[in-house]
C-alpha positions in Angstrom: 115.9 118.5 83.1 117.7 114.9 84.5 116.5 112.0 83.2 115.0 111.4 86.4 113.5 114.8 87.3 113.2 114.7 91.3 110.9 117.7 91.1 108.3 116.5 88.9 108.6 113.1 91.3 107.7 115.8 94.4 105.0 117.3 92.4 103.6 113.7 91.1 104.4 112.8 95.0 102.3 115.2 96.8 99.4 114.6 93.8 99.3 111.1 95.1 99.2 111.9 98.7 102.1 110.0 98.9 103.9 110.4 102.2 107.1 107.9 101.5 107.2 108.9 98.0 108.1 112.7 99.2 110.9 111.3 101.3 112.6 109.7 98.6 112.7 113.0 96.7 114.6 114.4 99.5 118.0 115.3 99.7 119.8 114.0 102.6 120.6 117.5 104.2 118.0 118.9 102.2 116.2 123.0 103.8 112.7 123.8 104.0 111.9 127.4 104.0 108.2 127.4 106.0 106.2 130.5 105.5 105.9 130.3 108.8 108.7 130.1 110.6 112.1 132.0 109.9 114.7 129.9 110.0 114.9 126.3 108.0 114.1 122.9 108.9 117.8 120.5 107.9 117.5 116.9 106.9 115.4 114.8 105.4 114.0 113.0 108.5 112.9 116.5 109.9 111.8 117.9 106.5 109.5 115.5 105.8 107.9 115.5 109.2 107.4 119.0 109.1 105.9 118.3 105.6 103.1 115.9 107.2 101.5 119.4 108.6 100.9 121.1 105.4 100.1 118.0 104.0 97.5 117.5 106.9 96.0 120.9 106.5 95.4 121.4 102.5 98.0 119.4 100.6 96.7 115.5 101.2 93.0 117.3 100.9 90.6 117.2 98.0 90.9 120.8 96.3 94.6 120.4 96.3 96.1 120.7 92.5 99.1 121.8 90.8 98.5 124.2 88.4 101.9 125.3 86.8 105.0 124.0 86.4 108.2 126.4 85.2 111.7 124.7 85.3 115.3 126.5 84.9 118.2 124.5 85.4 118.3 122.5 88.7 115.1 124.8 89.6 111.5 124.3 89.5 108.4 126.3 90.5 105.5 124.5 91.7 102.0 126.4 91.6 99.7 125.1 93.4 96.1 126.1 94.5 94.5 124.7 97.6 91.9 125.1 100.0 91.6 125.4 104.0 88.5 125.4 105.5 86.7 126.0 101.9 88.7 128.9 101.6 90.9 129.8 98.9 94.6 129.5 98.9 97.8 129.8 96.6 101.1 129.0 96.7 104.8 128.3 95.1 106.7 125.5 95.5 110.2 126.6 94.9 112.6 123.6 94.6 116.1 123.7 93.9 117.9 119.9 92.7 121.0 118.9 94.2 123.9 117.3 91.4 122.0 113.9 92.3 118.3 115.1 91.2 117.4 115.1 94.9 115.7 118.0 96.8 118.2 120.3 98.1 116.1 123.3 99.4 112.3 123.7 99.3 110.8 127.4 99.6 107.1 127.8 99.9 105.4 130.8 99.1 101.3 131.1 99.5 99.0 133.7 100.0 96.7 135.9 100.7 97.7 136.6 104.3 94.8 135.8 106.4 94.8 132.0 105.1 98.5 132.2 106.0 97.8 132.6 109.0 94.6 130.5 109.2 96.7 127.7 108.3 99.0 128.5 111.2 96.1 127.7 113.6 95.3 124.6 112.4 98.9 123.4 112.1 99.2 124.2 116.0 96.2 122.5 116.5 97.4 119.7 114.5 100.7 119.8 116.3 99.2 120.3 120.0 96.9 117.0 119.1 100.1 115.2 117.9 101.8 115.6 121.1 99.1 115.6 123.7 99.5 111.9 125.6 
């Protein structure tokens, strides 16, 4: 690990419900793999936005924890456990470190299926409120 371990900064980050904080982790031109979507968000201003939607739904939530933490490298696996709606959900967060510490990509995995997609209805809603005038 760097002396300065970016990924335990995002883990300690999103444990604090700390908006700002997560930004700081992140790479300039850092991807975000969405379960949700196919292709990545680029950038650190758009990552990060994109970030205040989980963080909306479960993340910035009570019942939100990390549960394991496996490093390799410049890589780190996040576990986390979460709920939506007082149902159960789990998830990865997969980070990869750029030569500066710094979030270059960000995978997230969760499952099971139907809260997959549960949390894609209340992202939209979430979105449609955030843009409705």
């Amino acid at each position: 690990m760097s002396p300065r371990d970016t990924g335990l900064a995002f883990k300690a980050a999103m444990e604090a419900r700390d908006a700002a904080a997560v930004h700081r982790c992140l790479a300039p031109d850092v991807r975000f793999h969405s379960p949700i979507r196919y292709t990545p968000f680029e950038g650190r201003d758009a990552v990060a936005a994109v970030l205040q939607i989980p963080a909306a739904v479960f993340v910035f939530r009570d019942g939100f924890r990390y549960t394991r933490v496996f490093s390799a490298g410049n890589d780190r696996a996040l576990f986390f456990e979460a709920e939506i709606d007082g149902r159960s959900i789990e998830g990865v967060d997969l980070l990869r470190l750029d030569h500066h510490g710094l979030v270059a990509e960000l995978w997230v995995m969760m499952r099971p299926l139907a809260e997959i997609q549960r949390f894609a209805v209340v992202a939209a809603e979430i979105i449609g409120q955030q843009t409705r005038p």
